[in-house]
C-alpha positions, 0 to 999 in steps of 0.5 A: 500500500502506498502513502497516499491511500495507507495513513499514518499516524497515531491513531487507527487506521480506521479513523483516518478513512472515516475522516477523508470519506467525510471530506469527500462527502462534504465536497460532494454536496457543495458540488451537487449543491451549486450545479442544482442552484444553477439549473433552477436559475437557468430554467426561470426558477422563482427569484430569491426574496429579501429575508423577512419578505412575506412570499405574495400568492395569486390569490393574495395579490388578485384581492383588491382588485377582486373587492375593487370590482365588487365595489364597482358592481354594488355602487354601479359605477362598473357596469355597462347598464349604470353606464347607459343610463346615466348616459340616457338620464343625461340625453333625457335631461338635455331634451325640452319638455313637451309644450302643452296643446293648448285649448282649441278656439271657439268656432262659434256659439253651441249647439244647444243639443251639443252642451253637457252640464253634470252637477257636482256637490263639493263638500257636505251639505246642511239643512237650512243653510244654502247650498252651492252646486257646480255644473261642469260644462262639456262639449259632445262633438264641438271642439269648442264654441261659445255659450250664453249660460242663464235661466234661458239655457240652462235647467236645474231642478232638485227632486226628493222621489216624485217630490219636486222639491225646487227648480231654477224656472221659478228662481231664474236669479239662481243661474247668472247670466254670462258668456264661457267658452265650452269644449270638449276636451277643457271643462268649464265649470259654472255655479248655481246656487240653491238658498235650502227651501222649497220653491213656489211660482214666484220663488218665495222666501217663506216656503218651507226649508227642505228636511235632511234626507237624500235629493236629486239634483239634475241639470241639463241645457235645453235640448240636451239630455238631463244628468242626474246626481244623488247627495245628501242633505244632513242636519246641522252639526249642534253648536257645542257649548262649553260650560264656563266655571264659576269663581268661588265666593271666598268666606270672609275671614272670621273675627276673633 
């Protein structure tokens, strides 16, 4: 055997092989280690990170992208449809509002056959107390034409059953005479007042006040047909008094 591979010294031989197996061994590693580091930086690898950087995954790094578009979504502002209707609100927005027709021009007097009056009571109506009626006034064909409301033109009566209870051909003065304009498509509205009595040949004021109850009033031009409308009479609400309390006499103060 010679120098090389036969070991001197003091020891045993046995311990001088483990030494130099170790050293190659060791040399062996640093050699695998540093032709292995060198393939994964040719083939593109993962790059080396400073120490105590955290390692960013995909999923990490797609998340507030993924919230932001969420956010878009919830509020809106990400999608087409938000898109396209704020562009239409905004065409919407710049277009002028539509101009209304506007009445049509009387081309001349009614028809009298031509003019509907329906009567109409706003609000509750009491016993002994005057009564105030609103005829609305239209035309059937006319588009519009001109109208001399009075006594003349105009009936309205108020019947309870087969009981005529008051009519304007007594009490002319209750349709006052003026000229409006009716059309068909605008209504004109007139007033006919009724004073709450019944109604006699030379519409008295002494005849009796009607009862409350249910009545009829009908209106109607002449030569037209009659609209008929229900209401009710009711009676007169009581005043309320409120009783006021009397001082107390105070006792005079006795004398000792």
């Amino acid at each position: 055997m010679t120098p090389v591979t036969r070991p001197r010294g003091p020891l045993p031989a046995r311990v001088y092989w483990v030494r130099r197996l170790l050293v190659i061994a060791i040399a062996f590693g640093l050699v695998y280690g540093v032709a292995h580091l060198l393939d994964r930086r040719s083939t593109g690898g993962p790059s080396a990170q400073p120490v105590g950087a955290e390692a960013t995954s995909p999923t990490s790094a797609a998340a507030p992208t993924t919230e932001a578009t969420r956010a878009r979504v919830r509020d809106g502002s990400g999608t087409k449809s938000a898109k396209a209707h704020r562009r239409g609100a905004s065409k919407k927005s710049d277009e002028p509002s539509p101009t209304p027709t506007p009445p049509a021009t009387p081309s001349g007097p009614c028809e009298p056959d031509d003019v509907v009056a329906r009567p109409s009571l706003t609000g509750p109506a009491y016993a002994g107390k005057q009564i105030v009626f609103t005829m609305t006034l239209t035309t059937k064909a006319s588009p519009a034409c001109t109208w001399e409301v009075s006594a003349d033109s105009l009936a309205v009566k108020i019947t309870s059953g087969s009981d005529r209870i008051w009519s304007s051909q007594e009490c002319d003065t209750a349709i006052p005479e003026q000229a409006v304009v009716v059309r068909k498509d605008h209504p004109t509205r007139v007033t006919v007042a009724w004073h709450g009595q019944r109604s006699d040949a030379d519409c008295t004021r002494t005849t009796p006040w009607a009862e409350p109850g249910f009545y009829h009033v009908t209106a109607a031009a002449f030569g037209a047909e009659p609209v008929d409308q229900q209401f009710q009479l009711q009676s007169p609400p009581r005043p309320t008094i409120t009783a006021t309390p009397k001082p107390e006499k105070k006792k005079p103060a006795s004398r000792r």
